[in-house]
N, C-alpha and C positions, 0 to 999 in steps of 0.2 A: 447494758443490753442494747443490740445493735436495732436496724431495723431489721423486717421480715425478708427481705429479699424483695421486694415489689414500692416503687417510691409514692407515696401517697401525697394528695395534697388536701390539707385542710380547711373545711369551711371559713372558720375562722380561729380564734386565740380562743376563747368557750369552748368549742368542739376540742380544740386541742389540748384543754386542762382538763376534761372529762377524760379524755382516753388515756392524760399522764397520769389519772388519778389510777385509773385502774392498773397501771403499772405497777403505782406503789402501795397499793392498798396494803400489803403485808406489814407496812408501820402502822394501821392504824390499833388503836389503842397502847401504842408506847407513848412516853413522853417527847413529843413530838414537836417543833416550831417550824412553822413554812417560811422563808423568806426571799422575797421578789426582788430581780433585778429590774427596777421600774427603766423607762417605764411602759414596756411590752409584755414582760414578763408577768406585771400584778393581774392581768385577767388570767391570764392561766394558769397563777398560784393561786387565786380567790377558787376554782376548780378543786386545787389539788388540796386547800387547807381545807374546804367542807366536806368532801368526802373522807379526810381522814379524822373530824371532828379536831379542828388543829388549832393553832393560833395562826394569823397572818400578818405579816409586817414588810417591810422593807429592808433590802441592803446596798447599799452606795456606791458603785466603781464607775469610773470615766475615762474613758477611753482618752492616750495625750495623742494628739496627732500631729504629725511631723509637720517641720514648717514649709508650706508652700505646694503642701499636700494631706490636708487636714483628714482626710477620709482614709490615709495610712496609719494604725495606727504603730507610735515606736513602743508603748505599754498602755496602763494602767493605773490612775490611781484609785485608793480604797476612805471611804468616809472615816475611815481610823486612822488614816495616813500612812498608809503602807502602798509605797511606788513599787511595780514591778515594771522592770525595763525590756525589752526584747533586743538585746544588742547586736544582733544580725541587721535587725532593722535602723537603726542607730548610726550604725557605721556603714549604714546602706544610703540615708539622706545627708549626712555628714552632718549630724545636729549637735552643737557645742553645748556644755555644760551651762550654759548663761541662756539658751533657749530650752533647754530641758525644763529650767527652773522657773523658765515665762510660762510656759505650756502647762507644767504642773501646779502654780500658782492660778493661773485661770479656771480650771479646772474646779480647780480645790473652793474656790470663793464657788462655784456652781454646783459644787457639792453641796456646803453649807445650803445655798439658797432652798436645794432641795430637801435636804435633811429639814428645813425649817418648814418647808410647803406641805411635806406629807406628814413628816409625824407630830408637827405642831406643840414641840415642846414635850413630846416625849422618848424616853429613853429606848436607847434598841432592845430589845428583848433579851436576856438571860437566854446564853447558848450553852454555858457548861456542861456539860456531865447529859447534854439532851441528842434527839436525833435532829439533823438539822439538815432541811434541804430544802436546797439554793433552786430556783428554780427561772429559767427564762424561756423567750416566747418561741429561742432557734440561736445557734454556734456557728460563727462564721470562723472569725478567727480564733474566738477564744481567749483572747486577751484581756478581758473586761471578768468573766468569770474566773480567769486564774487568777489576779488579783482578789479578787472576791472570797475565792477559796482560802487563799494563804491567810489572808486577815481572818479570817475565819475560824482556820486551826488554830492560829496562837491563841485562842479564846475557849478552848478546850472542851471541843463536842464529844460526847462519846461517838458518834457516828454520823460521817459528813457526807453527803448526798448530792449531788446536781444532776437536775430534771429539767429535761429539754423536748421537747417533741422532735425538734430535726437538728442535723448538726452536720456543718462537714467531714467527710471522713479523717483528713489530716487530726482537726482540733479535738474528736472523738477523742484518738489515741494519744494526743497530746495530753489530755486532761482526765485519765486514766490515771495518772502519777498523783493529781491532784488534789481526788477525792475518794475516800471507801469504794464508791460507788457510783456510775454515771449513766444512768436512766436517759435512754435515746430512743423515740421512737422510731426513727429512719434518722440512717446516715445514708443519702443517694451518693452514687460513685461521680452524680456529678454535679455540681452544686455553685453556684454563682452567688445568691443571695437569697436571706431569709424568705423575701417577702414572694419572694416564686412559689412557694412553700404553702402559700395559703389563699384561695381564695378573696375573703378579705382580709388587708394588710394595713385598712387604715390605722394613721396616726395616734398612740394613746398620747391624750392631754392631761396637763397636771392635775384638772379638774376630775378627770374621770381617776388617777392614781386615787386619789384623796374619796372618792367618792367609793370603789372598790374597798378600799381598808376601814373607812367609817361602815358601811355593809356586815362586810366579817365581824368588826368587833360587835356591833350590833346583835348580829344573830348569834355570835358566841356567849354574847350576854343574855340573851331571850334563852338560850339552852340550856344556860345556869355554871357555865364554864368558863374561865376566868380568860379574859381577851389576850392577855402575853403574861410570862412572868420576867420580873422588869428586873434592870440590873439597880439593886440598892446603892445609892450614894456614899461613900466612904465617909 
């Protein structure tokens, strides 16, 4: 769903998971799991996971950036370990196989450190056979959710989702291929960066991630609903 034709700017990530929620509201009551690309993303799925009475958790991708220009990214990697490359971009910085694997080694340890800081020794949530949408704060490039996506499908959702308040128009249609379904509230015709997008754009801390999904699970548990359902240990 694209935007309205009129580019809107948001108060903040709050006001922006409220009004994603209302986009998606026709999942609620399926078997449903929210998960955030932290970490912009967790306040405006903590929005989208209470109004659909949902689970909330986390999902892991990092952006590799090229050498010598860190803010381009040449892909992505996935807390599963699933690299997606952009080889346009690749052979655009002229990055050799031996920095590829610096980049995505660094990355990867910053993954982990993350994966350890929010979910504290628990498992990601059971996506199988469920509805599952990915949800961040705004699509620039896109690169970090298609990674996210792909690692996603081979985990076999019945139905894969990504909800975004704003997105660039390229990455819209890029990642139309990606998922079932891609929940946009404005895609402006002209677009520089997320954080033009919102009012406020401050920084989310790891403190406030951790503090966001300890909330959710809280209230999911005061409502007598089960906080995730986990993937069992082999």
């Amino acid at each position: 769903m694209a935007g309205r034709g009129e580019d809107r700017v948001f108060r903040d990530r709050e006001e922006a998971g409220a009004l994603l929620a209302l986009a998606v509201a026709r999942y609620k009551g399926e078997d449903v799991v929210v998960l955030a690309l932290p970490r912009g993303g967790v306040p405006v799925a903590y929005a989208v996971a209470r109004a659909l009475g949902a689970p909330l958790d986390v999902f892991l991708a990092r952006k590799l950036g090229a050498p010598m220009h860190p803010e381009l990214g040449m892909g992505a990697v996935t807390e599963g370990g699933l690299r997606v490359l952009d080889s346009s971009i690749v052979r655009l910085v002229g990055a050799t196989s031996a920095q590829l694997d610096r980049v995505t080694a660094r990355e990867t340890d910053e993954l982990r450190r993350r994966v350890t800081r929010y979910r504290g020794g628990r498992p990601l949530p059971e996506v199988r056979g469920r509805v599952v949408i990915l949800v961040d704060d705004g699509v620039a490039t896109g690169g970090t959710a298609r990674a996210a996506l792909r690692d996603l499908r081979q985990r076999g959702p019945a139905r894969l989702v990504l909800a975004t308040p704003v997105s660039a128009q390229d990455a819209y249609q890029a990642l139309l291929v990606e998922a079932d379904e891609v929940v946009c509230l404005e895609t402006p015709s002209w677009f520089h960066a997320i954080g033009e997008w919102y009012a406020d754009f401050e920084q989310v801390s790891d403190e406030e991630v951790v503090g966001w999904l300890e909330r959710a699970r809280e209230e999911r548990a005061a409502s007598g609903g089960p906080t995730a359902a986990v993937v069992e240990p082999a």
